[in-house]
C-alpha positions as CSV (number, residue, x, y, z in Angstrom):
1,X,-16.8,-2.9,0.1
2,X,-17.9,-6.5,0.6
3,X,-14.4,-7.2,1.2
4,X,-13.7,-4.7,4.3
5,X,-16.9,-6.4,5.8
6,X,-15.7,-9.4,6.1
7,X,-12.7,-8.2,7.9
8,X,-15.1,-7.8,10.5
9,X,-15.7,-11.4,11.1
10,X,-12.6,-12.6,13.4
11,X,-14.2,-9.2,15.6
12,X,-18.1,-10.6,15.6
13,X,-18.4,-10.8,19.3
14,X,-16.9,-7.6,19.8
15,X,-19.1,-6.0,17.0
16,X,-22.5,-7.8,18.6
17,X,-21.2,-6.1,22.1
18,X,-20.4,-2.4,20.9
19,X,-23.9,-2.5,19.1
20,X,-25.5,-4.0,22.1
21,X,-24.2,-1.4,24.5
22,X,-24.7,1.2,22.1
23,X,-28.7,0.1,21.5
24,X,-29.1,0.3,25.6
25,X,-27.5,3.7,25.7
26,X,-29.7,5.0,22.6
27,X,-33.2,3.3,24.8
28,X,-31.7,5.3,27.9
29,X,-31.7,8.4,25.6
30,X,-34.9,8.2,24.5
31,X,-36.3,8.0,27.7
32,X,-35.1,11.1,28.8
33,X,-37.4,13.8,26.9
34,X,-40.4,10.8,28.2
35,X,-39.4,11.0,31.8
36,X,-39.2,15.0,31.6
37,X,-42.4,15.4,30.2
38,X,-43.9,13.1,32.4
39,X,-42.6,15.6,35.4
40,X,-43.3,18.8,34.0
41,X,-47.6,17.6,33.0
42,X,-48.2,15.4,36.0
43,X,-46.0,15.3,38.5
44,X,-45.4,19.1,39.1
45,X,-48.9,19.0,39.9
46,X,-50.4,16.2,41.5
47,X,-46.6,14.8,43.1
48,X,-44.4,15.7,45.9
49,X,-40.8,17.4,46.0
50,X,-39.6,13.6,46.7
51,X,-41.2,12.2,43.5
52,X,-39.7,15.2,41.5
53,X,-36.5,14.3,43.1
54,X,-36.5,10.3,42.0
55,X,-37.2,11.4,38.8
56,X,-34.4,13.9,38.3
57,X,-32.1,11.4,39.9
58,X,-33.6,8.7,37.3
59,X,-32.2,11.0,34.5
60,X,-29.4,11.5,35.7
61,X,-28.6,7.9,36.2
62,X,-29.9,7.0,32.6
63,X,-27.5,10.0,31.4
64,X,-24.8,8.5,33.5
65,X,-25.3,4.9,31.7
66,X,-25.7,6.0,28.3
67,X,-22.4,8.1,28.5
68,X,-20.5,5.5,30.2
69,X,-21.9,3.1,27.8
70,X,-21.2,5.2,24.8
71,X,-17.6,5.9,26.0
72,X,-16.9,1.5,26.5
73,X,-18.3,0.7,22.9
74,X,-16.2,4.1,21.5
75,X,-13.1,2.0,23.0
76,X,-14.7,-1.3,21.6
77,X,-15.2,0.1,18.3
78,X,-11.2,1.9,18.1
79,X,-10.6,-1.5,18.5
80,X,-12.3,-3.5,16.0
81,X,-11.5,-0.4,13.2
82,X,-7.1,-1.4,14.5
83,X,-7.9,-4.8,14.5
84,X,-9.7,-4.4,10.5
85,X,-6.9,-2.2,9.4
86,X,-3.7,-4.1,10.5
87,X,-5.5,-7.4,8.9
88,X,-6.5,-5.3,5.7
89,X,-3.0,-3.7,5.2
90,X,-0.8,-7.2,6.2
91,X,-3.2,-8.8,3.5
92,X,-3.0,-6.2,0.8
93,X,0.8,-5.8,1.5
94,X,1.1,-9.9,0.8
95,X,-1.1,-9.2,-2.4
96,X,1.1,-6.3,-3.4
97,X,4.6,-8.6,-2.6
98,X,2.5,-11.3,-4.7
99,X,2.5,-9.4,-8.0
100,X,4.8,-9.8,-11.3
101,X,6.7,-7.2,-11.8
102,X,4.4,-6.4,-15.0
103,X,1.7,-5.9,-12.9
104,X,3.5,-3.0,-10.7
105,X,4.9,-1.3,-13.5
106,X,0.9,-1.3,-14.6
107,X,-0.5,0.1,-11.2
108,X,2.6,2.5,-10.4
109,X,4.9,2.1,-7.1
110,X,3.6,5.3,-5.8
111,X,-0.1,3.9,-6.5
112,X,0.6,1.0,-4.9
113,X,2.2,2.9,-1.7
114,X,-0.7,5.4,-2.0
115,X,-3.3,2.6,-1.4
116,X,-1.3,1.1,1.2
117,X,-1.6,4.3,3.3
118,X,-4.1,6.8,2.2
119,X,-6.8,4.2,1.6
120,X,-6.4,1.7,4.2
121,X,-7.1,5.0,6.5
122,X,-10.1,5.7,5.0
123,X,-11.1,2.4,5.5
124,X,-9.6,2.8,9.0
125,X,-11.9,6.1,9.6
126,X,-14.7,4.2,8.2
127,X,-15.0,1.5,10.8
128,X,-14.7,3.3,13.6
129,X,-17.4,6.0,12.5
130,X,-19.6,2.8,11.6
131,X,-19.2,1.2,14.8
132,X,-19.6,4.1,16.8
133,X,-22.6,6.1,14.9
134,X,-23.9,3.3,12.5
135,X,-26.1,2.1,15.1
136,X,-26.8,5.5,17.2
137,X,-27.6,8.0,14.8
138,X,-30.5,5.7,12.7
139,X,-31.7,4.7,16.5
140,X,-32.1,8.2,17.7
141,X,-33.9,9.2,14.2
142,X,-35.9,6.6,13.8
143,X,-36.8,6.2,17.6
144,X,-37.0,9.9,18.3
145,X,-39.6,10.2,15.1
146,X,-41.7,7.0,16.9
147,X,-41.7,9.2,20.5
148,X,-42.7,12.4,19.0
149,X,-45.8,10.4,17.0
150,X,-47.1,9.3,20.8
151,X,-46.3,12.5,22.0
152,X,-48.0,14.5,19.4
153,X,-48.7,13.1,15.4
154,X,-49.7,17.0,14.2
155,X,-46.1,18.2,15.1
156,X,-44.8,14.7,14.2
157,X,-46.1,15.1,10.8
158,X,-44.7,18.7,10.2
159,X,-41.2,17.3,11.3
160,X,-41.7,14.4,8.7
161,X,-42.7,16.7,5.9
162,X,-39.3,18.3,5.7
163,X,-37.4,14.6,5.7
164,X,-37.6,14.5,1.7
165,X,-35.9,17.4,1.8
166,X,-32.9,16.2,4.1
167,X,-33.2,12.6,2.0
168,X,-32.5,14.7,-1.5
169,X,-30.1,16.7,0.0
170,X,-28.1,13.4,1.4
171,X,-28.8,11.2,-2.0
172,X,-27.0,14.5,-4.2
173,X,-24.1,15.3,-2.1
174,X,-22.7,11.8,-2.2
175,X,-23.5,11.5,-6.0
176,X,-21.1,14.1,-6.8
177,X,-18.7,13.8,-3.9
178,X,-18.1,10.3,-4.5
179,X,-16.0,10.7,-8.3
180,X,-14.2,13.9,-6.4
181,X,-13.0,11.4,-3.9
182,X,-12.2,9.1,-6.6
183,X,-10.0,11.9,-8.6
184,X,-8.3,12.8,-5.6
185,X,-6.7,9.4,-4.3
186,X,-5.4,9.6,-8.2
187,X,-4.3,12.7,-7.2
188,X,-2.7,11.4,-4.2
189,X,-0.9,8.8,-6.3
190,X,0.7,11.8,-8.5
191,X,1.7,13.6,-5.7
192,X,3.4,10.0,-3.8
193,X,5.3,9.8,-7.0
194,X,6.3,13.3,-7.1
195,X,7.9,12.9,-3.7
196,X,9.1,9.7,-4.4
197,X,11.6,10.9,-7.3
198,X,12.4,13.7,-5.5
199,X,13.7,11.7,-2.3
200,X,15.2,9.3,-4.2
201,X,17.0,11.4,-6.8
202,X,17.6,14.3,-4.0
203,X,21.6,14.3,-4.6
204,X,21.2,14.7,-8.1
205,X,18.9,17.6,-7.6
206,X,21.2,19.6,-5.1
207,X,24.2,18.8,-7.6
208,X,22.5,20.0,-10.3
209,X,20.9,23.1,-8.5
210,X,17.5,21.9,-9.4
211,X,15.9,22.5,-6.3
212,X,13.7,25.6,-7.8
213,X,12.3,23.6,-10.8
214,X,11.3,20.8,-8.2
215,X,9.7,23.0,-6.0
216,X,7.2,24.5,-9.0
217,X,6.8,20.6,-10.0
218,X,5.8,19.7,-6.4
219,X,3.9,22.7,-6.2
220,X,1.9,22.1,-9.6
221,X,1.2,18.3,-8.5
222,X,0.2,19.3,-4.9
223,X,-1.9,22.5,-6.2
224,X,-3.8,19.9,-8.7
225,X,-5.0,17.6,-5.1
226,X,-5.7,20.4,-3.4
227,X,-8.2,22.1,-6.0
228,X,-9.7,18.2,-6.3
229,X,-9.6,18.1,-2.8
230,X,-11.6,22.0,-2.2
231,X,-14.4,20.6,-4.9
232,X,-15.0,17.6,-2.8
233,X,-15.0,19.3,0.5
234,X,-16.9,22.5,-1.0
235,X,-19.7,19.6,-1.8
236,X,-19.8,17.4,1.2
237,X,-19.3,20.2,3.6
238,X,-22.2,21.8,1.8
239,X,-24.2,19.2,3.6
240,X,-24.3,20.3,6.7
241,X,-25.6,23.8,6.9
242,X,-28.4,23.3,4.3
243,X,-29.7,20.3,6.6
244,X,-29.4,22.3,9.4
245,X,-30.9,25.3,7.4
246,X,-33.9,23.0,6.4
247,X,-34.1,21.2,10.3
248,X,-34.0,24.8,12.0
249,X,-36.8,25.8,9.4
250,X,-38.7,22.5,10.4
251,X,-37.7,23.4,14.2
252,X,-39.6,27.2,13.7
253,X,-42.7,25.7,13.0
254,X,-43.1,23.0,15.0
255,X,-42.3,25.6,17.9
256,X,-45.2,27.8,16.5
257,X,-47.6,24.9,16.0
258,X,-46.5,23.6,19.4
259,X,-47.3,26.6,20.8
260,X,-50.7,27.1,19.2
261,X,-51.8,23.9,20.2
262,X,-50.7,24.5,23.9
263,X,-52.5,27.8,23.9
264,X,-55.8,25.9,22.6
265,X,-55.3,23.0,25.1
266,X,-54.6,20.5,22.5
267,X,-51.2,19.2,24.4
268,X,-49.6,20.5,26.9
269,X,-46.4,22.4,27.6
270,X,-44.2,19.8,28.8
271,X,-45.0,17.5,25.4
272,X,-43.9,20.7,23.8
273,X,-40.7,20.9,25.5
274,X,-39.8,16.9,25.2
275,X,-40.9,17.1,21.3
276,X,-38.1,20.0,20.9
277,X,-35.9,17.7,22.5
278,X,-36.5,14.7,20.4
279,X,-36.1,17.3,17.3
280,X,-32.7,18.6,18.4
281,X,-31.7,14.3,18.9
282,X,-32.8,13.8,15.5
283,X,-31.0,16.9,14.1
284,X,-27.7,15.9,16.1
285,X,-28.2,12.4,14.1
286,X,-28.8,14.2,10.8
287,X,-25.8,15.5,11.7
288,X,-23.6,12.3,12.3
289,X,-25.4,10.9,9.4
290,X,-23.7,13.8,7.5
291,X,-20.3,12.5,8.6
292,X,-20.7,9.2,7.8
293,X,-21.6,9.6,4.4
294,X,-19.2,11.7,3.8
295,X,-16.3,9.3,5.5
296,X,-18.1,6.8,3.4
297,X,-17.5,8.4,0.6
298,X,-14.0,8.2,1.1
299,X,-13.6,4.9,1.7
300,X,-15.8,3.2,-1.1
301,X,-13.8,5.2,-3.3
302,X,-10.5,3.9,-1.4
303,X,-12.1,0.2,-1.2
304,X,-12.6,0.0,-5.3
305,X,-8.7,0.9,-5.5
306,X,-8.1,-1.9,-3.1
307,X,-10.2,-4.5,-4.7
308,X,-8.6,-4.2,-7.8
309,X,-5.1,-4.6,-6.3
310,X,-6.8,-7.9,-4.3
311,X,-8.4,-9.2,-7.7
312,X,-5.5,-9.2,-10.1
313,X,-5.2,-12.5,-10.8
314,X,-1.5,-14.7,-10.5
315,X,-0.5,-14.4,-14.1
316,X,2.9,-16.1,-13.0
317,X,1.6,-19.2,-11.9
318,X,3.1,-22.4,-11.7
319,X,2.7,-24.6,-15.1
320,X,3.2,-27.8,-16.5
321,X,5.5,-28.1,-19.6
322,X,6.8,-31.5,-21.1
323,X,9.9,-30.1,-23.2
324,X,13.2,-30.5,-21.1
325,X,16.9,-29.4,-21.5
326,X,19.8,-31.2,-21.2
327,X,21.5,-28.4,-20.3
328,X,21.7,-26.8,-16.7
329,X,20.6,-23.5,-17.9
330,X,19.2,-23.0,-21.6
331,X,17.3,-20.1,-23.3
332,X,15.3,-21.2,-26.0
333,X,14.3,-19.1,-29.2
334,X,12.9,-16.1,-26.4
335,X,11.3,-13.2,-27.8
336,X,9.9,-10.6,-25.3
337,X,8.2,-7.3,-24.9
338,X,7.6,-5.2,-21.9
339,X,4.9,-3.6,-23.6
340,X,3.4,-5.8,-26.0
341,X,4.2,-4.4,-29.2
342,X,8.5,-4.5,-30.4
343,X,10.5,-7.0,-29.0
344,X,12.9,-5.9,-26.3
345,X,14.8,-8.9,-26.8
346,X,14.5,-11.4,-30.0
347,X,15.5,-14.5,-30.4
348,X,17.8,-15.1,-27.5
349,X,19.5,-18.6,-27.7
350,X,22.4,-20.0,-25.5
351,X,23.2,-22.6,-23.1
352,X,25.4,-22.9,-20.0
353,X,26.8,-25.9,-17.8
354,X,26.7,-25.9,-14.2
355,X,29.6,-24.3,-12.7
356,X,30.5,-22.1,-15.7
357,X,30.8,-18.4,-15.9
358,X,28.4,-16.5,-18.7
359,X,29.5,-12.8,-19.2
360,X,26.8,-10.7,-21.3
361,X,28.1,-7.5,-22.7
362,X,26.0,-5.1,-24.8
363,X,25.5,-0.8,-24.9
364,X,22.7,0.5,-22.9
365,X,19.5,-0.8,-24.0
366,X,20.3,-3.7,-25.5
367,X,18.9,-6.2,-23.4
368,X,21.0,-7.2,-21.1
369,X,19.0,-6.8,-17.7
370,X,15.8,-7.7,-19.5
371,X,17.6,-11.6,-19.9
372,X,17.8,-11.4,-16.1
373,X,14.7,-10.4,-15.3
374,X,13.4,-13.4,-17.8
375,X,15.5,-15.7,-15.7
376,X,14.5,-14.8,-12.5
377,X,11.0,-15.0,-13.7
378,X,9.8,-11.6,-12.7
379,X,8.4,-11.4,-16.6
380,X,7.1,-14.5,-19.0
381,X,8.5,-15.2,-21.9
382,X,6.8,-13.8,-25.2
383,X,7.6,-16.8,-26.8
384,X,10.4,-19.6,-26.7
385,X,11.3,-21.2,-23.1
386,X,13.6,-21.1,-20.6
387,X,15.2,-23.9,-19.1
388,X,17.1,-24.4,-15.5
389,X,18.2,-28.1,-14.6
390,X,16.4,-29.5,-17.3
391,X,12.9,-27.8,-16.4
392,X,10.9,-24.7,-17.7
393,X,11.3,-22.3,-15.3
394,X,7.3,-22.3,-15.4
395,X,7.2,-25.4,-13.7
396,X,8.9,-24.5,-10.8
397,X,6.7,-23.1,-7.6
398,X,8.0,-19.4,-6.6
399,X,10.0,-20.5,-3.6
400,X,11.7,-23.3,-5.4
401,X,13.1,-21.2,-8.6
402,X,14.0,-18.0,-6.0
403,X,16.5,-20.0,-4.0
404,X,18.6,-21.4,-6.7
405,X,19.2,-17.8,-6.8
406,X,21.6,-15.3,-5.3
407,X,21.7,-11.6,-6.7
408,X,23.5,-8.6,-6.8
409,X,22.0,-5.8,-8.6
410,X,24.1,-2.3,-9.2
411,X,21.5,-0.4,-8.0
412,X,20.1,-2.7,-5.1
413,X,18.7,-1.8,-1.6
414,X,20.5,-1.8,1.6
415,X,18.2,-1.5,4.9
416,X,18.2,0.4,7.7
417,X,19.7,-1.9,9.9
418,X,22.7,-3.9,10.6
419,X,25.5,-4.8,8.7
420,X,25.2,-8.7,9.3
421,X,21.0,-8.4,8.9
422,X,21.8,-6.6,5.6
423,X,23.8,-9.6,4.4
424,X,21.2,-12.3,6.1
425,X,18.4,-10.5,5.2
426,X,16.5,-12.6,7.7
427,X,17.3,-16.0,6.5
428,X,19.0,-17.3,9.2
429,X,22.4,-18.0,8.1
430,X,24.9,-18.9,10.4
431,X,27.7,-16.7,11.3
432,X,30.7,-18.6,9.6
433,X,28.0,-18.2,6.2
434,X,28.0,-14.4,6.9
435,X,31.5,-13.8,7.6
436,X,32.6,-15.7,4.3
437,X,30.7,-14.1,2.3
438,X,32.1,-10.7,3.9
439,X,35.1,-12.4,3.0
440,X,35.1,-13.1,-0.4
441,X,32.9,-9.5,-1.8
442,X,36.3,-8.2,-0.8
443,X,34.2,-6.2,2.3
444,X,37.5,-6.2,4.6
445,X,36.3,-2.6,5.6
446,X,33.9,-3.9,8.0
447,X,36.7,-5.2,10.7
448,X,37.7,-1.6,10.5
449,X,34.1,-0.4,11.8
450,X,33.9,-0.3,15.8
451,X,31.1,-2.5,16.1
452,X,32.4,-4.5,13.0
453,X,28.9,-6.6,11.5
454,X,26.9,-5.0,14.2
455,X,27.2,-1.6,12.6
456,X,24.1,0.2,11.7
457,X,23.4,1.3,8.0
458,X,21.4,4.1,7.4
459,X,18.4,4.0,5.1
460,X,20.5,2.8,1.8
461,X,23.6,2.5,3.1
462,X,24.1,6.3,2.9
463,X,26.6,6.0,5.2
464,X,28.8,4.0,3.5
465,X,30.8,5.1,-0.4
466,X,29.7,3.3,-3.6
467,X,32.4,0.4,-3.4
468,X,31.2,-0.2,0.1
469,X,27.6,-0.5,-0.3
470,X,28.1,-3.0,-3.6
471,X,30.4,-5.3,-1.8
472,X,27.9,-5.9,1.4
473,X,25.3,-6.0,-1.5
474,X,27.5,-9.0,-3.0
475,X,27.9,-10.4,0.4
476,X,24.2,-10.7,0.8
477,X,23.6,-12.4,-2.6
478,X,26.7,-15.3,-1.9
479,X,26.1,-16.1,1.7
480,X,22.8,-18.0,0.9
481,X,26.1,-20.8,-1.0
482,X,23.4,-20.4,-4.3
483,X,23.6,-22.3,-7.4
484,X,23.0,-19.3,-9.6
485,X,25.1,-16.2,-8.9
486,X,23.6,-13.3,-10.8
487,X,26.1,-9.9,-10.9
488,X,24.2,-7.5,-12.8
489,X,26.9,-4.6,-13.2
490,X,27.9,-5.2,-9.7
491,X,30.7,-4.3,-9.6
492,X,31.0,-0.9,-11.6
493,X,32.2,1.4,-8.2
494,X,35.3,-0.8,-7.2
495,X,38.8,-0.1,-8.7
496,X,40.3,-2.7,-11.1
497,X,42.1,-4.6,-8.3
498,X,39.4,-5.1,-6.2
499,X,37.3,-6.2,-8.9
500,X,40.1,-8.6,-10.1
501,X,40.8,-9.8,-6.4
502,X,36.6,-10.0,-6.0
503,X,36.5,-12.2,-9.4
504,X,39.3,-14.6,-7.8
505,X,37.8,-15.2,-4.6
506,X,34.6,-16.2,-6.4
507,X,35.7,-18.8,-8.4
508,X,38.1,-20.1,-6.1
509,X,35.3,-20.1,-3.5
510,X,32.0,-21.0,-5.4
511,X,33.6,-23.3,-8.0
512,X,30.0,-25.0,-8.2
513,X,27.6,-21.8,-8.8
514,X,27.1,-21.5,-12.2
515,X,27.2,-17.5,-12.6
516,X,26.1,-14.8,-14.7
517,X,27.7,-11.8,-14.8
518,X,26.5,-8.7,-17.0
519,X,29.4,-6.2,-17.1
520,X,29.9,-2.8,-18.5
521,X,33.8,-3.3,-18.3
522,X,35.4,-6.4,-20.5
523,X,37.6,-6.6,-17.9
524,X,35.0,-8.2,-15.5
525,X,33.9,-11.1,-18.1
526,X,36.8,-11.6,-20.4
527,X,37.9,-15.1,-18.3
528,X,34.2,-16.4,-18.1
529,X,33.5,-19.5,-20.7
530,X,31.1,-17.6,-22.5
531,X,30.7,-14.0,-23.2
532,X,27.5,-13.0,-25.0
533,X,27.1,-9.9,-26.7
534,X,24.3,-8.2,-27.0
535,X,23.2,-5.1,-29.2
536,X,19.8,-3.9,-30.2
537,X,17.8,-6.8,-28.1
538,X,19.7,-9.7,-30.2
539,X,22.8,-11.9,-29.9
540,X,25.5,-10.7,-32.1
541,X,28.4,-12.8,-30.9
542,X,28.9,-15.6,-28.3
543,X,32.1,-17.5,-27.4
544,X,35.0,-17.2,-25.5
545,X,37.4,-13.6,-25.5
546,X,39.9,-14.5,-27.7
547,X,36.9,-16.3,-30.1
548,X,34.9,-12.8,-29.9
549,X,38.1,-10.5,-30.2
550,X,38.6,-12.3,-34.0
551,X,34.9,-12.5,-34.5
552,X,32.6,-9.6,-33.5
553,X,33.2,-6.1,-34.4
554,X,31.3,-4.8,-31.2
555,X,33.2,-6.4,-28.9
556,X,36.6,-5.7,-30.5
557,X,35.9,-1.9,-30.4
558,X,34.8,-1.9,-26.6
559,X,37.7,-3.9,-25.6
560,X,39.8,-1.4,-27.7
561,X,38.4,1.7,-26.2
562,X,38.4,0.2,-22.6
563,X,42.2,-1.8,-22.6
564,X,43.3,0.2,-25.9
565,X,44.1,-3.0,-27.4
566,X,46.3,-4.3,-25.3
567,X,46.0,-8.0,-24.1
568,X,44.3,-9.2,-21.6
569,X,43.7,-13.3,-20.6
């Protein structure tokens, strides 16, 4: 929690204000019950109809003040809870962006999006209830009890017996409603994911007339937060009608005391009818008391998910190694696991020039992305190195490794938005850039669109077939001119002409990029200098086509099945 405090820093002077205004309109409360007892004992009987008079209209302007006052700190406080929201989400967003890629597959996308919303709202609600009753309803308790002790101590003390009562009452509700409120955020992240596959995969689902089955998932997932989330309101909303039980109890007898004491001479009437309204001020703060603890119940479980997004550490950082490469790009004896236990990939060892082509082949599973993603750096190595330029990729900063890079995953993200920004992707690049790069993905479709680059995508290019959406995905990863071109199965939904023309236009076009391409089809990496093949996380074969068609059984059976033996240079 000490971390959403000090969001409130940049917003001091408007925090020292709200409180301010809210302190003057609590003192202009309390005076109230004062003034109207001081009209009922006194001046109904020793004043005139004037002096009654200026004291009504004194209440009413005091009533006037502290609503007008309470309404401009209400606005103040909406505010300063925007103002510690928007700066809590752009940070944790940056924190999130931060990450390795280890680290979200730890905390789960849809935990990740579930803190970003969910939580930050509680936070949100949080702040605004503090602001607006953090000050008010301890004022009005603790400076209603101190008026009703000059007014009366007897009935003071019978009002103060029954506190303990309210205190244990407080202190056991947010005992066991803060866990609940814990269990249903995880909830919450069950229930993100749920929807999350569902959206995504929502196609397959229709296709496969899977809509039933998804609806009893959804419903079990969604049935699970709402049972979490009926314990924890069945608890907290206990709260209030037990304290109001035990402060209507306490209300009963001070009425009877009251009115025993009035009828013995002990105080009279109009300190009876100013205590009762002290009482029902320090009930209505019970009350918002009530609601704060329970909002802040909420959010200190949402702030403890937060923190530990904001104190996982940079386990990618930049390092210092001494062993070089002379090589442009080199793996290095690299062993990896995703999960810590069996390698995913063992022993991976090859080199490339700058400016060749490296095809890597391989069946599903065998390790083919996972050497990407140890390239790009989005995992460390287990063990061995890799090198670009000469340097272990450790050494690099972040910025300075991702823009040798251009990529083009199969299964990449196209934005809702423009053609051309989908390509840029907001880095600037100049027109002639944009439209080369159009050029040479073989996206000739897009002078065929009315508003040509202009066009807007939908949310993942929905609006556009398979082939179409990979080509503007290629655009985007060659109009940056990188020196690394990564194709990881990129071309999988075009026909074998496009693919051949697409394969042309690269290397006619980006004779200095060295490139990597990982293929399904032989066809897509059988003119690259070096083909790896991969099987089972290790290298079985490396070296040109015709080297790997005499050489490696794997390979020779793939390119059988695919080209039925026929050949291809």
């Amino acid at each position: 929690m000490r971390r959403v405090i000090s969001y409130f820093r940049p917003n001091l002077l408007k925090v020292i204000l709200c409180l301010t205004i809210k302190i003057s309109g609590v003192i202009a409360e309390l005076f109230i019950p004062i003034i109207l007892s001081y009209i009922l004992d006194t001046v109904v009987e020793t004043g005139t109809i004037l002096d009654i008079v200026l004291y009504g209209l004194l209440m009413i302007v005091l009533s006037g003040l502290g609503f007008l006052g309470n309404c401009k700190a209400n606005q103040i406080a909406a505010g300063v809870a925007k103002s510690v929201s928007v700066n809590l989400r752009k940070d944790l967003f940056t924190k999130i962006m931060s990450l390795s890629q280890s680290q979200v597959d730890s905390v789960t996308m849809p935990s990740l999006i579930a803190r970003m919303s969910s939580d930050t709202y509680n936070i949100h609600q949080m702040c605004g209830m503090i602001l607006r009753l953090g000050v008010r309803a301890p004022m009005l308790l603790i400076g209603g009890t101190v008026c009703t002790l000059f007014l009366d101590p007897m009935l003071t003390l019978i009002m103060v017996l029954i506190l303990p009562l309210v205190v244990l009452v407080l202190y056991l509700t947010s005992k066991y409603g803060i866990p609940l409120y814990d269990k249903v955020q995880t909830k919450v992240d069950k229930m993100v994911l749920s929807i999350r596959e569902n959206m995504t995969g929502i196609r397959v689902i229709k296709a496969l007339s899977k809509e039933d089955y998804e609806k009893k998932r959804f419903n079990t997932v969604n049935k699970e937060l709402m049972d979490y989330e009926l314990k924890s309101s069945i608890v907290m909303s206990s709260l209030n009608p037990i304290i109001n039980l035990i402060l209507n109890f306490g209300l009963i007898l001070v009425i009877v005391a009251g009115a025993y004491r009035v009828n013995n001479g002990i105080i009279l009437p109009g300190k009876v009818l100013a205590f009762t309204t002290f009482f029902a001020m320090i009930l209505n703060a019970l009350i918002a008391l009530n609601r704060m603890i329970t909002i802040i119940s909420k959010a200190y479980a949402s702030s403890k998910r937060i923190d530990y997004i904001f104190d996982l550490g940079l386990d990618l950082r930049k390092e210092t190694y001494n062993n070089t490469s002379k090589h442009y790009i080199e793996f290095r004896n690299v062993n990896f696991s995703y999960l810590g236990k069996v390698n995913n990939v063992s022993n991976i060892s090859f080199k490339l020039e700058k400016g060749e082509t490296l095809g890597i082949i391989g069946p599903t599973g065998s390790g083919k992305s996972t050497i990407i993603n140890l390239l790009l750096r989005l995992y460390d190595v287990s063990s061995g190195a890799i090198y670009i330029n000469g340097k272990d990729i450790r050494s690099y900063s972040y910025r300075k490794l991702k823009s040798l890079f251009g990529v083009s995953f199969q299964n990449d993200t196209l934005l809702a938005d423009t053609i051309y920004n989908n390509v840029d992707f907001y880095r600037k690049l100049s027109k002639k850039e944009i439209k080369k790069a159009l050029l040479v993905s073989q996206s000739l479709f897009v002078d065929n669109l009315e508003l040509k680059e202009q066009t807007l995508l939908s949310a993942k290019g929905t609006n556009l077939s398979g082939g179409q959406r990979q080509r503007l995905i290629l655009s985007r990863a060659l109009a940056g001119n990188p020196k690394i071109l990564i194709l990881d199965d990129s071309s999988s939904a075009l026909d074998y002409k496009t693919d051949l023309a697409l394969r042309e236009t690269i290397k006619n076009n980006y004779k200095n990029t060295t490139k990597i391409i990982i293929a399904s089809r032989i066809s897509s990496i059988m003119h690259a200098e070096k083909i790896i093949v991969l099987e089972n996380g290790t290298i079985t074969g490396i070296g040109t086509h015709k080297e790997l068609l005499n050489n490696n059984e794997l390979y020779k059976s793939i390119y059988n099945v695919q080209l039925g033996g026929d050949v291809h240079e």
